[in-house]
PDB file of N, CA, C and O in Angstrom:
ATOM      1  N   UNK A   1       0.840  -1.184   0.000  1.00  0.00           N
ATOM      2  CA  UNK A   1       0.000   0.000   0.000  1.00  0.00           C
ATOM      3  C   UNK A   1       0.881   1.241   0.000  1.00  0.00           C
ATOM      4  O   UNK A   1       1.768   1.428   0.833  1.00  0.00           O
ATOM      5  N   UNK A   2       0.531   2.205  -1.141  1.00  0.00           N
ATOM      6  CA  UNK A   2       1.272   3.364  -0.617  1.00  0.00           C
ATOM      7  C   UNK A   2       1.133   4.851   0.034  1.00  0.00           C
ATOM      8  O   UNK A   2       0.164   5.372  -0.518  1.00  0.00           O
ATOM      9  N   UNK A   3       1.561   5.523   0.743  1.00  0.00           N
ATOM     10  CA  UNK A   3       1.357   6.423   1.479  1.00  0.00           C
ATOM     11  C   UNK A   3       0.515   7.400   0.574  1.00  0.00           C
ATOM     12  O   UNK A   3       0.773   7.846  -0.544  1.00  0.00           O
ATOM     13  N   UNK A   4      -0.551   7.595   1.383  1.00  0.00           N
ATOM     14  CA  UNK A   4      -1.541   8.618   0.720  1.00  0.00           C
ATOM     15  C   UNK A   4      -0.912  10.084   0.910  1.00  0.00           C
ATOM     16  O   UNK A   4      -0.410  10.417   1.983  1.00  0.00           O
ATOM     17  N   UNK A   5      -0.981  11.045  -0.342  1.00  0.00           N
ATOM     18  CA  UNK A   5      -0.008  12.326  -0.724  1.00  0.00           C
ATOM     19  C   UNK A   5      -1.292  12.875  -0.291  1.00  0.00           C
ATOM     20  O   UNK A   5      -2.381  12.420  -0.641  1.00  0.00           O
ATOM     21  N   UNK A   6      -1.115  13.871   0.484  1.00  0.00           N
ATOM     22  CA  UNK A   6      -1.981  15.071   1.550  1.00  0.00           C
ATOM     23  C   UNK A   6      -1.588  16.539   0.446  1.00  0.00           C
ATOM     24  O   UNK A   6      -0.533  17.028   0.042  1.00  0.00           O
ATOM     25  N   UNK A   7      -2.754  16.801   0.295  1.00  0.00           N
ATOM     26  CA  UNK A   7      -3.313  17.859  -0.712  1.00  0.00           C
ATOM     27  C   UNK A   7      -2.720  18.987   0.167  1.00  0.00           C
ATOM     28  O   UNK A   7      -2.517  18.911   1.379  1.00  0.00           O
ATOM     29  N   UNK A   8      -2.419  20.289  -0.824  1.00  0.00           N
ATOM     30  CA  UNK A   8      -1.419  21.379  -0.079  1.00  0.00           C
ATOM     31  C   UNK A   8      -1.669  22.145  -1.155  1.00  0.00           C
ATOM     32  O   UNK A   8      -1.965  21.571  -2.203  1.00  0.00           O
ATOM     33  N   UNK A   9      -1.599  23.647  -1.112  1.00  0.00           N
ATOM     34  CA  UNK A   9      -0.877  24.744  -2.090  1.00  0.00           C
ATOM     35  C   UNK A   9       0.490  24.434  -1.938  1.00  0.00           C
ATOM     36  O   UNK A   9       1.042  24.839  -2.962  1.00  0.00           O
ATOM     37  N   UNK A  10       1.415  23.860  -1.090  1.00  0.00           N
ATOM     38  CA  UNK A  10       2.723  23.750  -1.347  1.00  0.00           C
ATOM     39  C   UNK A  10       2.944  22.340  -2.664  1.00  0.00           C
ATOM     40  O   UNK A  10       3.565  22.274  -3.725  1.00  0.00           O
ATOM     41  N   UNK A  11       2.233  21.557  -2.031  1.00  0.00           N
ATOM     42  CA  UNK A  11       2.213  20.495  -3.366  1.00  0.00           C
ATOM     43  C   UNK A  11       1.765  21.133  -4.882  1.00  0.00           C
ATOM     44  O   UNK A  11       2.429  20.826  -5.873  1.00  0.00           O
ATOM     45  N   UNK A  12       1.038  21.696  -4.949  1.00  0.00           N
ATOM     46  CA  UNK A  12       0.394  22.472  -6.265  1.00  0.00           C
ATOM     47  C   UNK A  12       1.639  22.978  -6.787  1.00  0.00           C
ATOM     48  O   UNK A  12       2.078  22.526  -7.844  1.00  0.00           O
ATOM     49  N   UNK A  13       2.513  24.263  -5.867  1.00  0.00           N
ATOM     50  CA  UNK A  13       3.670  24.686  -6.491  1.00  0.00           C
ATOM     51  C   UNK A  13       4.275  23.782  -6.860  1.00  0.00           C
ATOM     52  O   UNK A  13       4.748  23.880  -7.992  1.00  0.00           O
ATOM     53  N   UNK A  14       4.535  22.480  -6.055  1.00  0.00           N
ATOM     54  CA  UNK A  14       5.608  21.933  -6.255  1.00  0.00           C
ATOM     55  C   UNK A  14       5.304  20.806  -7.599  1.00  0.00           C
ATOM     56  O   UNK A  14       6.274  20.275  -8.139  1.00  0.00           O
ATOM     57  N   UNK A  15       4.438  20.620  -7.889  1.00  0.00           N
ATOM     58  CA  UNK A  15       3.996  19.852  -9.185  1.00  0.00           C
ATOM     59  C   UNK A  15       4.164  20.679 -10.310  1.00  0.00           C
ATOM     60  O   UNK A  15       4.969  20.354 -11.183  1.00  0.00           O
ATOM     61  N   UNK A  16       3.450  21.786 -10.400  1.00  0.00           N
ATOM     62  CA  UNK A  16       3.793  23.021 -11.270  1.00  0.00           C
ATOM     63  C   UNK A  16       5.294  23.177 -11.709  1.00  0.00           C
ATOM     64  O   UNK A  16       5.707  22.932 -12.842  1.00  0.00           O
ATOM     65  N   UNK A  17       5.943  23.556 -10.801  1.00  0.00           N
ATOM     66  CA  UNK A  17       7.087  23.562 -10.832  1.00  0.00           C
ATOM     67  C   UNK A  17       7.833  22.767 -11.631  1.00  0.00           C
ATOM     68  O   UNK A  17       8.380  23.045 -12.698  1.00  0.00           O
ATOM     69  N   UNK A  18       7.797  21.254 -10.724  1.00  0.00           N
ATOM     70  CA  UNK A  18       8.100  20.549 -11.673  1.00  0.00           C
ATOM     71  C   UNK A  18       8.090  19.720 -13.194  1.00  0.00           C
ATOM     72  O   UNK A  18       8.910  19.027 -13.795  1.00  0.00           O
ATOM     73  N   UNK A  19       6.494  20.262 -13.496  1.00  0.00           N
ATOM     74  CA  UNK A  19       6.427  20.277 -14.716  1.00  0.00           C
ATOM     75  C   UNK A  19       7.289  21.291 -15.472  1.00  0.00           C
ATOM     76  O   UNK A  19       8.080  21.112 -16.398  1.00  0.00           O
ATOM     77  N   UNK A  20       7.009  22.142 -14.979  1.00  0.00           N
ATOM     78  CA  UNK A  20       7.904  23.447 -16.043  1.00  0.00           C
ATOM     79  C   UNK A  20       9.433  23.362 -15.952  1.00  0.00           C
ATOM     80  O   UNK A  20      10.020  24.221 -16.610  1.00  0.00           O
ATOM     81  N   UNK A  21      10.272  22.408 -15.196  1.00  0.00           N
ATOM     82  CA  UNK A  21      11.376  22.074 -15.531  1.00  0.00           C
ATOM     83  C   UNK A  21      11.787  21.187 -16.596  1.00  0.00           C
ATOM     84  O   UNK A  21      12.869  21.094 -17.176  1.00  0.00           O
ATOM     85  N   UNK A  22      10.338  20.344 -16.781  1.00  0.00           N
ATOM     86  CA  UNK A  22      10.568  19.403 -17.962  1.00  0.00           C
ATOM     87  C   UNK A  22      10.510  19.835 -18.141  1.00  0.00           C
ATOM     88  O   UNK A  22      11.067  20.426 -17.215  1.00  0.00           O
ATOM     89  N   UNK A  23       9.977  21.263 -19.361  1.00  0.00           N
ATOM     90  CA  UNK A  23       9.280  21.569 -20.173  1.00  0.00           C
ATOM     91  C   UNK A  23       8.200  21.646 -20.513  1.00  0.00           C
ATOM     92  O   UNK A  23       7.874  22.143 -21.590  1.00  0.00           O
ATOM     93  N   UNK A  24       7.507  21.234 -19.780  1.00  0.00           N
ATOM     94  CA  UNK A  24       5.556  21.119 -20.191  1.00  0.00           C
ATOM     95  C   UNK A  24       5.028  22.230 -19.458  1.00  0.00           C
ATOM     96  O   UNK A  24       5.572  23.314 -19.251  1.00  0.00           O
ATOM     97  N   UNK A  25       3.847  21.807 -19.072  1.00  0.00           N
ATOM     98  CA  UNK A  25       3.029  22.380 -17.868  1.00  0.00           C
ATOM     99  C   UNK A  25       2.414  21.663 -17.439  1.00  0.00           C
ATOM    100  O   UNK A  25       2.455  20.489 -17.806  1.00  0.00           O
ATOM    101  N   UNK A  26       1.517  22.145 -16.391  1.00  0.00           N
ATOM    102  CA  UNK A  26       0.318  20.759 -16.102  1.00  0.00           C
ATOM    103  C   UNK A  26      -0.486  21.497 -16.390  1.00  0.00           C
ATOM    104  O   UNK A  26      -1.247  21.607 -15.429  1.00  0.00           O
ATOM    105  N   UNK A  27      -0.896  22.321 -17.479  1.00  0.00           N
ATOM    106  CA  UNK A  27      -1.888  22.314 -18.281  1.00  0.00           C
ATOM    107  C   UNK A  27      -1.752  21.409 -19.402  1.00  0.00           C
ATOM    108  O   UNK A  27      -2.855  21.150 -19.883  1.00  0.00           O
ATOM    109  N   UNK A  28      -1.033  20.984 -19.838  1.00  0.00           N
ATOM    110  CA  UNK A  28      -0.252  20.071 -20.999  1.00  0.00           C
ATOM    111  C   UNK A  28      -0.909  18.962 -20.665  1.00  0.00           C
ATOM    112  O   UNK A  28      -1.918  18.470 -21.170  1.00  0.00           O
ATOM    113  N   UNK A  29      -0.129  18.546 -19.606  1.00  0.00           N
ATOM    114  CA  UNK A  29      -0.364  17.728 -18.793  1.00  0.00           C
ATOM    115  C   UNK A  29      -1.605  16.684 -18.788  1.00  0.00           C
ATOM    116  O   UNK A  29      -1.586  15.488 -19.082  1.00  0.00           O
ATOM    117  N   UNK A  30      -3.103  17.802 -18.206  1.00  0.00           N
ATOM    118  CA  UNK A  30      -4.464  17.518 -18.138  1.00  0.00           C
ATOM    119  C   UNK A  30      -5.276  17.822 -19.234  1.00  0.00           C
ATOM    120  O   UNK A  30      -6.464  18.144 -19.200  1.00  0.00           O
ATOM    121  N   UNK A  31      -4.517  17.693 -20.250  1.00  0.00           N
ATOM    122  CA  UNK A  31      -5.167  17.709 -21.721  1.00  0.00           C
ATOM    123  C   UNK A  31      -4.848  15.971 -22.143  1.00  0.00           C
ATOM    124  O   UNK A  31      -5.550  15.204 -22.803  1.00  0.00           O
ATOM    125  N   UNK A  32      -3.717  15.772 -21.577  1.00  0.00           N
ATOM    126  CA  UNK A  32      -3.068  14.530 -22.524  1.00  0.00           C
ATOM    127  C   UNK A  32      -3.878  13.239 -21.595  1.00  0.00           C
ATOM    128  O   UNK A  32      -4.039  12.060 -21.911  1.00  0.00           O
ATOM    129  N   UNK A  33      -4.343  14.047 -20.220  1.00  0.00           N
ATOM    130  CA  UNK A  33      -4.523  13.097 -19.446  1.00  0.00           C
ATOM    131  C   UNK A  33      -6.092  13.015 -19.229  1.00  0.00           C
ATOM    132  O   UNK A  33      -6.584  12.293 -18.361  1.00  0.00           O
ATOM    133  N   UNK A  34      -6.747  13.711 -19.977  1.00  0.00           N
ATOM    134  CA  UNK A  34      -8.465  13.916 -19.673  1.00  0.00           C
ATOM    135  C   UNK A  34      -8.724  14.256 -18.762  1.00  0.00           C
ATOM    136  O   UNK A  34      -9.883  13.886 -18.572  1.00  0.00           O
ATOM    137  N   UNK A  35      -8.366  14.804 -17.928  1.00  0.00           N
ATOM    138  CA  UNK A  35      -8.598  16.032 -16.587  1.00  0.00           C
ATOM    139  C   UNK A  35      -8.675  17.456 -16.813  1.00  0.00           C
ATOM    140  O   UNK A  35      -7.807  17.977 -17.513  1.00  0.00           O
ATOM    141  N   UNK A  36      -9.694  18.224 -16.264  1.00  0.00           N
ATOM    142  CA  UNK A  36      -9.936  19.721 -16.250  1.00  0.00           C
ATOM    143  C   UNK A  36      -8.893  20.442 -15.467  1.00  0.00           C
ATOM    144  O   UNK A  36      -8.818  20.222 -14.258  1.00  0.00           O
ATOM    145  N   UNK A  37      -8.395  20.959 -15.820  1.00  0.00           N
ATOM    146  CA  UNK A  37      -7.378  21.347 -14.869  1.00  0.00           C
ATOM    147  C   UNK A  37      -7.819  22.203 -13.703  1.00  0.00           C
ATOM    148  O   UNK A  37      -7.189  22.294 -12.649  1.00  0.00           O
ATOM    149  N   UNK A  38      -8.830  22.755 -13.948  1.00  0.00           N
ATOM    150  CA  UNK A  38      -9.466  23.233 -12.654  1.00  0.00           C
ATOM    151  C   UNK A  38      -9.285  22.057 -11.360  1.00  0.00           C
ATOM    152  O   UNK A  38      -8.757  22.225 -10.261  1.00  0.00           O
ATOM    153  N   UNK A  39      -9.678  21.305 -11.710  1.00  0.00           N
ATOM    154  CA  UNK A  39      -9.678  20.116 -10.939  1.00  0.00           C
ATOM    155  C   UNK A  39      -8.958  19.413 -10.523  1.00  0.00           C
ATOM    156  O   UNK A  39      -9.087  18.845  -9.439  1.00  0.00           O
ATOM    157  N   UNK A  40      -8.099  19.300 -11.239  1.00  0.00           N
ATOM    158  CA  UNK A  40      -6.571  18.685 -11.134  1.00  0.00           C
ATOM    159  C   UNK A  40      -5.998  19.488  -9.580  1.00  0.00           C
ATOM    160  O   UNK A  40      -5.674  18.969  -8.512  1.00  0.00           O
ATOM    161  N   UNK A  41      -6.052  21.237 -10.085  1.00  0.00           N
ATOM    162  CA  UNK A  41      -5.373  22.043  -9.074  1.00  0.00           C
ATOM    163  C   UNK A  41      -6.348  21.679  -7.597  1.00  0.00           C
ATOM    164  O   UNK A  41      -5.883  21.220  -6.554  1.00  0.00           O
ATOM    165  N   UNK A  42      -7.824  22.032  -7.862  1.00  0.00           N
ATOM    166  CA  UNK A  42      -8.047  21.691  -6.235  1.00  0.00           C
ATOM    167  C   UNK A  42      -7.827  20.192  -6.199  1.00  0.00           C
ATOM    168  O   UNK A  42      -7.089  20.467  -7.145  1.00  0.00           O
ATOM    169  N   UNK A  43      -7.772  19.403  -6.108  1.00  0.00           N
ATOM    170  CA  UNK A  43      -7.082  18.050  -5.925  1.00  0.00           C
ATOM    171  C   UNK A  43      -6.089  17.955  -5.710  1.00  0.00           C
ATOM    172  O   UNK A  43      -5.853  16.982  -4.994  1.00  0.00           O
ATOM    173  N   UNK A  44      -5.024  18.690  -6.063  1.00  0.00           N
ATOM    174  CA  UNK A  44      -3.633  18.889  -5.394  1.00  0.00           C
ATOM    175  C   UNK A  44      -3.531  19.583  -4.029  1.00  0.00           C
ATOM    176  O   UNK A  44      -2.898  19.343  -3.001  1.00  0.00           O
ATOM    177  N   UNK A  45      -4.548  20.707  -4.477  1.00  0.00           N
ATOM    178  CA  UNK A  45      -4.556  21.301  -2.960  1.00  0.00           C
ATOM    179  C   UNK A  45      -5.503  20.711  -2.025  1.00  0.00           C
ATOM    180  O   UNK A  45      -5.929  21.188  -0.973  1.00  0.00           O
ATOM    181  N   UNK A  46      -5.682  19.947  -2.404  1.00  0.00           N
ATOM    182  CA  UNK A  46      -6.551  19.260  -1.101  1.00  0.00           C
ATOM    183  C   UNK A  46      -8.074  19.654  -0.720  1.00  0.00           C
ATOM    184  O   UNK A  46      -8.684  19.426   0.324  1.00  0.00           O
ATOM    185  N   UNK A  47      -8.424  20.206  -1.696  1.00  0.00           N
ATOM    186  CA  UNK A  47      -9.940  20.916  -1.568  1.00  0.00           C
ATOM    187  C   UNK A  47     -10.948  19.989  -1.913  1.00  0.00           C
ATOM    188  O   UNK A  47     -11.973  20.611  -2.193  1.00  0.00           O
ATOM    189  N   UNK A  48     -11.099  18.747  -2.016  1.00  0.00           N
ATOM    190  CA  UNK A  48     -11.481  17.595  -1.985  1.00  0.00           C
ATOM    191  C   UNK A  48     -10.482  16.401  -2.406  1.00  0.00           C
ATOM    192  O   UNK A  48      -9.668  16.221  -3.311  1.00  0.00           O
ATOM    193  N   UNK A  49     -11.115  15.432  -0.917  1.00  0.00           N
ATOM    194  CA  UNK A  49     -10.005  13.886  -1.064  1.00  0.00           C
ATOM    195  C   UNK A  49     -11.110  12.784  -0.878  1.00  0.00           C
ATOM    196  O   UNK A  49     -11.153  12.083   0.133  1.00  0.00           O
ATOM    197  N   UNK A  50     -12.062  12.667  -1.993  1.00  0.00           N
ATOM    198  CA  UNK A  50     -12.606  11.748  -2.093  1.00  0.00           C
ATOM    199  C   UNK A  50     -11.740  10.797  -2.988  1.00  0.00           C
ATOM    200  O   UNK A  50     -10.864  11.138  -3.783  1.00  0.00           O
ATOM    201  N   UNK A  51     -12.245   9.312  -2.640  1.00  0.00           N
ATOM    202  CA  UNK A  51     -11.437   8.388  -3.631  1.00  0.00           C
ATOM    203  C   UNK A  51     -10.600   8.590  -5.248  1.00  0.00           C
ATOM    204  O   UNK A  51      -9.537   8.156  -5.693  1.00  0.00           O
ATOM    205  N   UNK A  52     -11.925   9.660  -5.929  1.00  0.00           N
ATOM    206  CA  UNK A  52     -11.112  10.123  -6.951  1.00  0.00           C
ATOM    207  C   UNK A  52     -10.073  11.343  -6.718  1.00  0.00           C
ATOM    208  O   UNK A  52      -9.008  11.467  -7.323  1.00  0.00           O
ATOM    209  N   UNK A  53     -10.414  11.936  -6.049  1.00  0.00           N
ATOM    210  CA  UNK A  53      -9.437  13.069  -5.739  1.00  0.00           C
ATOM    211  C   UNK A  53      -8.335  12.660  -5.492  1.00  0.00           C
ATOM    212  O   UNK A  53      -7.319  13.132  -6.002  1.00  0.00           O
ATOM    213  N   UNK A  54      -8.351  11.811  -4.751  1.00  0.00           N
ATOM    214  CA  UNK A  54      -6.543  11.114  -4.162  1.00  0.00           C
ATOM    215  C   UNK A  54      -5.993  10.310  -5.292  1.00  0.00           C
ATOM    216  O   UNK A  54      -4.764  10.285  -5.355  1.00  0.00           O
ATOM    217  N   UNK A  55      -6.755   9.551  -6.329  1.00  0.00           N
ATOM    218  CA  UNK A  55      -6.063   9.020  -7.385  1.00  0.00           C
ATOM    219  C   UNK A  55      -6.056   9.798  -8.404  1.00  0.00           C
ATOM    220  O   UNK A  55      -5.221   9.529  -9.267  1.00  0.00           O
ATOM    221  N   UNK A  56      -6.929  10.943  -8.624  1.00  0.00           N
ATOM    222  CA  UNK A  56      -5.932  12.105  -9.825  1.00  0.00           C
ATOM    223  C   UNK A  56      -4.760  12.104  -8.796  1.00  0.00           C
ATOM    224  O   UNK A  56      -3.805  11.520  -9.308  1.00  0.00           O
ATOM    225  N   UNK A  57      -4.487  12.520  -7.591  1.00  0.00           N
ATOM    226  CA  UNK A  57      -3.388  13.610  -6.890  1.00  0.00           C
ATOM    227  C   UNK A  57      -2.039  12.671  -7.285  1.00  0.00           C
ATOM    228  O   UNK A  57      -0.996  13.153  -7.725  1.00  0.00           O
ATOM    229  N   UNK A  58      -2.285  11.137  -7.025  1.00  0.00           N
ATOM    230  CA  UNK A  58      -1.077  10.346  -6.888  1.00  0.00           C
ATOM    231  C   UNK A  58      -0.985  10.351  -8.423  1.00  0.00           C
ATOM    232  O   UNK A  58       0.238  10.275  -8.540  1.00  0.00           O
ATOM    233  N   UNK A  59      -1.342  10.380  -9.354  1.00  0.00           N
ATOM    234  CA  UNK A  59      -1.385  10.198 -10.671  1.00  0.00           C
ATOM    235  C   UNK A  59      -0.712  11.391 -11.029  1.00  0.00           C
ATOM    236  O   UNK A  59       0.479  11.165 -11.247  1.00  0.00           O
ATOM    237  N   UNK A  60      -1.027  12.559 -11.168  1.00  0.00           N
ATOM    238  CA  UNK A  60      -0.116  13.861 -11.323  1.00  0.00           C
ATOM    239  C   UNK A  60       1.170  13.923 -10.553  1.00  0.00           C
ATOM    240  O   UNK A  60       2.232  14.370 -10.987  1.00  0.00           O
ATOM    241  N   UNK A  61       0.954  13.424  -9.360  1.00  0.00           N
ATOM    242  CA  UNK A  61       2.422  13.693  -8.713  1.00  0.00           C
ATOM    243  C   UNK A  61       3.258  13.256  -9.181  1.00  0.00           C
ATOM    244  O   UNK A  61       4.305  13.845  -9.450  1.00  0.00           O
ATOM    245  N   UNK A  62       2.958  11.907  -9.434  1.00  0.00           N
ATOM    246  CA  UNK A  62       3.545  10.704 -10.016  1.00  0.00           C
ATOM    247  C   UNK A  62       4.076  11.353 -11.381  1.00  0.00           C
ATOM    248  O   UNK A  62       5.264  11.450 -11.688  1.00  0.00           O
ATOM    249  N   UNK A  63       3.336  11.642 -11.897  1.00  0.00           N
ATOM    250  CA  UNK A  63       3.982  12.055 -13.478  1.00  0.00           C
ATOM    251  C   UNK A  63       5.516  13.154 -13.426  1.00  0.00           C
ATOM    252  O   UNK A  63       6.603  13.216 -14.001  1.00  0.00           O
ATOM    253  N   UNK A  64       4.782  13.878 -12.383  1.00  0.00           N
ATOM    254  CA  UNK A  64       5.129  15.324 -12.006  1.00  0.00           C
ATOM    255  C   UNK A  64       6.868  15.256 -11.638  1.00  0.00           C
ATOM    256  O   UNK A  64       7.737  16.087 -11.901  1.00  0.00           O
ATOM    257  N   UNK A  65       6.964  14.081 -11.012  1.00  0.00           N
ATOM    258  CA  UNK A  65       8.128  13.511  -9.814  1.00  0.00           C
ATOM    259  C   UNK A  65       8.874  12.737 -10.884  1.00  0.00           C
ATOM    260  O   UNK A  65      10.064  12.612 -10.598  1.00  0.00           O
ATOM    261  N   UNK A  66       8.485  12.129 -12.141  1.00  0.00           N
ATOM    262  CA  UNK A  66       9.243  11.181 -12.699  1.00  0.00           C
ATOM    263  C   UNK A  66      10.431  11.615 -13.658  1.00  0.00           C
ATOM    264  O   UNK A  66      10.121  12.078 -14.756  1.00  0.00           O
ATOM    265  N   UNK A  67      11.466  11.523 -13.395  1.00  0.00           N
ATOM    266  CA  UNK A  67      12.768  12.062 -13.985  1.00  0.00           C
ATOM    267  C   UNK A  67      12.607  12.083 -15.385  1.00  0.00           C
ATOM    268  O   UNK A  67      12.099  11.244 -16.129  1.00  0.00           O
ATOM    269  N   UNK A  68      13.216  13.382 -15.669  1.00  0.00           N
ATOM    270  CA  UNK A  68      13.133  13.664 -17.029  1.00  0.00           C
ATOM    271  C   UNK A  68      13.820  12.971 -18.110  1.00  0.00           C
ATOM    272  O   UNK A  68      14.955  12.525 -17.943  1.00  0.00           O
ATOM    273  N   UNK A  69      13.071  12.836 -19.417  1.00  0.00           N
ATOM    274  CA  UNK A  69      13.768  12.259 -19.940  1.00  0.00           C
ATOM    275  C   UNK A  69      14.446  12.128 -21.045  1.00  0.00           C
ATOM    276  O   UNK A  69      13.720  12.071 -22.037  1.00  0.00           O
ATOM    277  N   UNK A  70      16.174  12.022 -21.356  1.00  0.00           N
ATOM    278  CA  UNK A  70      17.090  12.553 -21.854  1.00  0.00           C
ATOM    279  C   UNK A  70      17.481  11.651 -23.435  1.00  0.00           C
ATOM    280  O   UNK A  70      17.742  10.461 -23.614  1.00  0.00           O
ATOM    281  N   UNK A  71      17.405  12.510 -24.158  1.00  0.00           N
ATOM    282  CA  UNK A  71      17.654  11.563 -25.717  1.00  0.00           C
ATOM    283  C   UNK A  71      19.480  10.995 -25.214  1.00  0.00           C
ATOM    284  O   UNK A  71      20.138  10.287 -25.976  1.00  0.00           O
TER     285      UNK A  71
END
């Protein structure tokens, strides 16, 4: 089982963020992924953690966190 990621405006930056170091955004992001991005963001921040809320959150983080990748 893995540790459930607790919704934050610090997590939001920090997903953001790390998209825009790849290069994308997580607007990019929730186009490729069928998510509103409205939604995406309160789900990061924790403004609802119903069952789906916590599996967009681990799903973006997840993307968000995964090392970039180099030709």
């Amino acid at each position: 089982m893995t540790k459930e990621i607790i919704g934050s405006r610090q997590l939001l930056n920090e997903v953001v963020g790390r998209f825009r170091i790849k290069g994308t955004n997580l607007t990019q992001w929730c186009k490729k992924n069928g998510i509103k991005e409205p939604n995406a963001r309160i789900y990061l921040q924790g403004d609802r953690n119903g069952p789906k809320a916590k599996e967009w959150r681990r799903r973006i983080v997840e993307a968000a966190r995964q090392p970039m990748k180099t030709n």
